[in-house]
C-alpha positions in Angstrom: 179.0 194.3 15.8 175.4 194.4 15.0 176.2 192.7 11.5 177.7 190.2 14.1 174.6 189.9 16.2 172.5 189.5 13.1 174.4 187.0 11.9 174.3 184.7 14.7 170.9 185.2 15.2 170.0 184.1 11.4 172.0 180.9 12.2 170.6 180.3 15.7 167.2 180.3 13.9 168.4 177.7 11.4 169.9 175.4 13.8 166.2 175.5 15.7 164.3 174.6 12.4 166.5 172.1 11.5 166.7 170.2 14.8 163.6 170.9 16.4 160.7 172.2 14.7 161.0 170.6 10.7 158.7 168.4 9.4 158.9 164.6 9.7 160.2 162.8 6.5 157.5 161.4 4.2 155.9 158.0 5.1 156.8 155.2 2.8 153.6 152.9 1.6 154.0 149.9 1.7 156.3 147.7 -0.6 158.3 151.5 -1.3 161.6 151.8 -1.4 163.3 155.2 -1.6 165.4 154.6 -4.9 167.4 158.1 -4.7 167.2 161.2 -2.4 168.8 164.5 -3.8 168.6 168.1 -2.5 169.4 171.1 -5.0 172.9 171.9 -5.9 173.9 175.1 -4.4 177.1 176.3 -6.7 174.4 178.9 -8.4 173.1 180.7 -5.5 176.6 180.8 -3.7 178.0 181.9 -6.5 174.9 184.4 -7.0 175.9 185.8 -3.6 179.8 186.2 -4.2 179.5 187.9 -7.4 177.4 190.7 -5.1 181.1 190.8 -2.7 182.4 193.9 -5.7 179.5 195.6 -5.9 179.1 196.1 -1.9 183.1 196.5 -2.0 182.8 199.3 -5.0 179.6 201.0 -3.3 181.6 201.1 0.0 184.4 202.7 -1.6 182.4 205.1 -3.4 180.3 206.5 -0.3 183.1 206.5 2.1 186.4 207.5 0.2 185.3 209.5 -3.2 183.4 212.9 -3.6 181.1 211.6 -5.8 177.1 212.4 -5.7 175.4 209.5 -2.9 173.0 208.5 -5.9 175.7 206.6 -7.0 176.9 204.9 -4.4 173.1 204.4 -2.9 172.7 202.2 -6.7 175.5 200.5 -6.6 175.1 199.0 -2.9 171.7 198.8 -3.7 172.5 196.2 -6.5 174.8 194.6 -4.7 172.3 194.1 -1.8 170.1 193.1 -4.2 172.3 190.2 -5.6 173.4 189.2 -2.4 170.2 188.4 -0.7 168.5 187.3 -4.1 171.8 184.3 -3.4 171.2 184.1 0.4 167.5 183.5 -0.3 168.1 180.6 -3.0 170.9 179.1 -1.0 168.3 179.0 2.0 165.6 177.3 0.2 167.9 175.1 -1.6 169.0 173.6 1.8 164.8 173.5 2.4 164.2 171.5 -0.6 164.6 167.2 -1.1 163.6 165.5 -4.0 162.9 161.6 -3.2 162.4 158.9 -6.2 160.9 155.9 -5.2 159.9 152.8 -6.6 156.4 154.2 -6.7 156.6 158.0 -6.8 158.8 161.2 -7.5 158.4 163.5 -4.0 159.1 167.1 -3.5 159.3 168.4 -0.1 159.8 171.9 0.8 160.5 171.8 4.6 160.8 174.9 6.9 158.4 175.3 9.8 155.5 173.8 7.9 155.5 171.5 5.2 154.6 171.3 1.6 154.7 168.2 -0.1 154.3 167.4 -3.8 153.9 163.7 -5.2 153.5 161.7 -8.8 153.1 158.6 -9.0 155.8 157.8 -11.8 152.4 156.2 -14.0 151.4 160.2 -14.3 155.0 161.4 -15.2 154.6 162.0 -18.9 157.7 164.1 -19.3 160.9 164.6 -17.5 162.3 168.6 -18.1 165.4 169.8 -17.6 166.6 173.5 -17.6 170.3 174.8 -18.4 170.4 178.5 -18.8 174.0 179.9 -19.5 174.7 180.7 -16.1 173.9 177.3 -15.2 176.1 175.7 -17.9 179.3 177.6 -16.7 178.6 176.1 -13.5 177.9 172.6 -14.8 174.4 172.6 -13.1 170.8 172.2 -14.3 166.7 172.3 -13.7 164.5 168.8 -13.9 161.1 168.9 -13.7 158.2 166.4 -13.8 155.4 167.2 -16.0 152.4 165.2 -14.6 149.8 163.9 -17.0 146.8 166.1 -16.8 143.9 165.1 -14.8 140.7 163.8 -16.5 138.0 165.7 -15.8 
């Protein structure tokens, strides 16, 4: 019941932040167009979060129906707690985070209650990045980032 109570609570909060106290969207300059608006993909950290679902099953199983010494147990729901909110945590942000391309400029927001905004202009993109660890291949996802040119000092 408490799980429950917890639960509806978490997504209480998230329908308040999402409605009613994010951010405004960034303002366009003028002659800007917004060429493409993406948000993360969100297979990894879902999938991040199942793979916990055995270890909290196994853990369960082990403190409630075996003999066995608690330290056991205790690590393996404590791994699997672990992985679990490690997922909930990057699904969460993931849903926080839009990438807009413009015309004029790449823009990263990151919007919860406050705001933080990152911008290039696309003349200081020297190099485009993208990341694809093995996790990430078997899920057919990936990583971009911008590298801005450095600034002259």
């Amino acid at each position: 019941m408490l799980l429950i109570v917890f639960g509806l609570f978490v997504f209480g909060v998230g329908l308040y932040v999402h409605f009613v106290a994010a951010p405004e969207a960034p303002r366009m300059r003028e002659n800007e167009a917004v060429v493409d608006e993406r948000d993360p993909a969100q297979r990894n950290a879902l999938a991040e979060a199942f793979v916990s679902v055995p270890f909290l099953g196994v853990g369960g199983y082990l403190l409630y129906f075996t003999q066995t010494p608690l330290v056991y147990p205790t690590a393996v729901l404590a791994l699997g707690l672990y992985l679990f909110s490690r997922g909930v945590h990057r699904y969460w942000r993931n849903t926080l985070t839009t990438y807009f391309v413009t015309n004029q400029r790449v823009i990263e927001e990151y919007r919860f209650i406050s705001l933080i905004r990152n911008e290039v202009p696309h003349e200081k993109v020297r190099a485009v990045e993208e990341r694809r660890s093995a996790w990430d291949s078997c899920l057919a996802s990936a990583t971009s980032r911008f590298a801005p040119e450095p600034a002259a000092t």
